[in-house]
N, C-alpha and C positions, 0 to 999 in steps of 0.2 A: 453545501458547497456553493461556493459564488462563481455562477460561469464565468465573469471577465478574469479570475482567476488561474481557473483553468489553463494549460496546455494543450489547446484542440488539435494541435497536431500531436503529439504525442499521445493524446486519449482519445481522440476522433469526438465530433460535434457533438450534442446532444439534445438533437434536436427532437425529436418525439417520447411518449412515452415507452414503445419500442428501447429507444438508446438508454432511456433513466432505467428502465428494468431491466437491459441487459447488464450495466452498471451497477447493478443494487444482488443479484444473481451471484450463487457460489459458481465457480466453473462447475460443470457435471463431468466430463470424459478429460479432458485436457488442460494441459495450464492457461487463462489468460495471459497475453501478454499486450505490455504495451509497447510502440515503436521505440528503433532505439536509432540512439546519434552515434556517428564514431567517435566524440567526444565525450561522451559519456562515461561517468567516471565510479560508479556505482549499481549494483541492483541490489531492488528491494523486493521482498516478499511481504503479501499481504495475504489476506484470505478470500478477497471480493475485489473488482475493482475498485468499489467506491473507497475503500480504505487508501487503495495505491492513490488515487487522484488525492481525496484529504492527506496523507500524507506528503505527497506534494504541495499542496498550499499551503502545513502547515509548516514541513521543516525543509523541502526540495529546494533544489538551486538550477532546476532545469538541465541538471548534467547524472540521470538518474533513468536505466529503465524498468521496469516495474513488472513483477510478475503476481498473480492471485493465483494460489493453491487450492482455495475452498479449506470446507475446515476437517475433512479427511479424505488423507492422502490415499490413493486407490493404487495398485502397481503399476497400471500406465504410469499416474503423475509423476511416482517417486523414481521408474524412468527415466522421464523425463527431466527430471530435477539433476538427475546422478549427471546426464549429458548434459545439460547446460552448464551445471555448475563445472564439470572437468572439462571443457571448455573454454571458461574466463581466462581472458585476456590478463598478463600479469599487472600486478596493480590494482585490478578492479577492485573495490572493498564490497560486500554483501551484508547485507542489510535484513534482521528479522526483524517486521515490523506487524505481529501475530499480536492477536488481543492481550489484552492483561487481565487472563484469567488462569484455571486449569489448563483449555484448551489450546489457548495461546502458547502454555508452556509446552504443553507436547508435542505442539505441532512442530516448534522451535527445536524442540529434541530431539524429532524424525528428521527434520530437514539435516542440523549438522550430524546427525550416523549417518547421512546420504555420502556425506563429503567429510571424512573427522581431518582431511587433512588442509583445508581451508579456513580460516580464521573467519567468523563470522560473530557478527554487535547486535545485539538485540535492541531493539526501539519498540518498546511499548507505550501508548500514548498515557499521558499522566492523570488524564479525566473520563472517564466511563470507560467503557470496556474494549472498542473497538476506534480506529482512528476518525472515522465519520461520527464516534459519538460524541468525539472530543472538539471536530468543528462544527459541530452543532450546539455543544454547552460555549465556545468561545464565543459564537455566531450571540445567544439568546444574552450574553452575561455584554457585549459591546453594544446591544438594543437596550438593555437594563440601565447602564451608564448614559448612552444616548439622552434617553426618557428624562435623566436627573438632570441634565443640562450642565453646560458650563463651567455654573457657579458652586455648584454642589459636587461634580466629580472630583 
């Protein structure tokens, strides 16, 4: 992740390693969530927050609030998931943005039986498994090019 990237108001700072490990952390008992705008025009589900953040840097438009599930749902969560989601605001679109694996898919498949009567987009990222893996290979492959310079990219 590149802090200046970041939405610190929407993610809160991340200034110790305290905030990078709460960050990097499946929820345990409840959903993450991140602040929202009354403008905001989407939510997105991820499994950690660092996924919600890297999904913001990599496809966000700042009009997006962010939820982490962990990567199994407990009855609290899935609670909690049923109320938020029969909740939204009409219009809002919802966003699975769950690894691209097995467990990405099922997680994806518990969430929409939460809610079958809500239209919901799956966003799996296209490079590693989880969306912080994907801006980590974009992060290492823009240093790679860097490296060659100029004249050779």
């Amino acid at each position: 992740m590149r802090r200046a990237s970041s939405d610190e108001w929407r993610f809160g700072e991340m200034k110790s390693e305290r905030d990078v490990a709460r960050a990097l952390r499946e929820p345990q008992r409840d959903l993450w969530s991140s602040k929202h705008r009354p403008t905001d025009r989407s939510i997105v589900l991820a499994e950690r927050p660092i996924d919600a953040m890297s999904f913001e840097q990599t496809r966000g438009h700042q009009t997006t609030c962010y939820l982490a599930t962990g990567s199994k749902l407990d009855a609290r969560q899935r609670d909690q998931l049923r109320a938020v989601l029969g909740d939204l605001p009409p219009g809002m679109s919802v966003v699975l943005a769950f690894g691209r694996d097995e467990r990405g898919r099922r997680l994806a498949s518990e969430v929409e039986a939460l809610a079958p009567g809500i239209k919901m987009e799956g966003a799996a990222p296209a490079f590693g498994a989880r969306w912080n893996d994907q801006v980590q290979l974009e992060r290492r492959h823009a240093r790679s090019l860097d490296r060659l310079g100029p004249s050779r990219a």
